[in-house]
N, C-alpha and C positions, 0 to 999 in steps of 0.2 A: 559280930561278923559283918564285913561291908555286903553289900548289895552285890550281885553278881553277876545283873543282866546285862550290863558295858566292860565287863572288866575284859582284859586281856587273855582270860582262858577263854572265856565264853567267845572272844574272836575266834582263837584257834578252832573251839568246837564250830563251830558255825561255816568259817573257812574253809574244816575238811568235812562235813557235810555239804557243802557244795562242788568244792572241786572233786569228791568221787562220785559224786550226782552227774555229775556233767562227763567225767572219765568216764562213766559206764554207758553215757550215750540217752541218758535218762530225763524226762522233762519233769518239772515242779508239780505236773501233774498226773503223771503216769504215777511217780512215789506215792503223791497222794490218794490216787484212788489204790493201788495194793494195800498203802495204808485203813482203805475204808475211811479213810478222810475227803477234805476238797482242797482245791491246790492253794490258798489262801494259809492253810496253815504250814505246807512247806514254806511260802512266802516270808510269811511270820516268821520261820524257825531261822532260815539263812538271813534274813536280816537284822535277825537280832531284838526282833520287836515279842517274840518271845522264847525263853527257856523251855528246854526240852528236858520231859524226867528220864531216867531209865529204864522203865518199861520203853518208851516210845524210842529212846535212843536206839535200844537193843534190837527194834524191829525194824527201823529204818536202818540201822545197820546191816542187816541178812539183806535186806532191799535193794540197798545200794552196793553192799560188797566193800563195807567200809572195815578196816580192824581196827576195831574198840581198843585192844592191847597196844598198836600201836600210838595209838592216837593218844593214851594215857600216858607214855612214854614222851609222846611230844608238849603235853601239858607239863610235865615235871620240868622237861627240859626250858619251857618261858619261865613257869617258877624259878627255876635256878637261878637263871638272869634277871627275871624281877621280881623277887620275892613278892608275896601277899600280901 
């Protein structure tokens, strides 16, 4: 399996973890501390410089008020058009 951390899914995840970060009116560090993080690793997460697992997804999700189902939906739909 190729790497995952530049591909074109891991944009979209990345993408709409920021743009409903920012639509909820939310700063990289307010997430971060409910996280019980520090804001360096939202940094990390929206830029790509790291992969988020799912535990962490699924909490910054309830955080941000992101839909995971949705967003799975939009992952399939870049697969469609550029397959894996």
């Amino acid at each position: 399996m190729a790497k995952t951390l530049h591909s074109k899914r891991q944009e979209v995840l990345v993408a709409a973890i920021a743009q409903q970060r920012r639509a909820k009116g939310l700063s990289q560090a307010q997430v971060a501390k409910a996280l019980g993080r520090h804001q360096p690793f939202i940094a990390n997460i929206e830029s790509g410089e790291r992969r988020v697992d799912l535990l962490e997804l699924l909490a910054l999700a309830d955080i941000i008020e992101l839909d995971v189902h949705a967003l799975i939906d939009r992952k399939r739909q870049v697969e469609a058009v550029q397959p894996v």
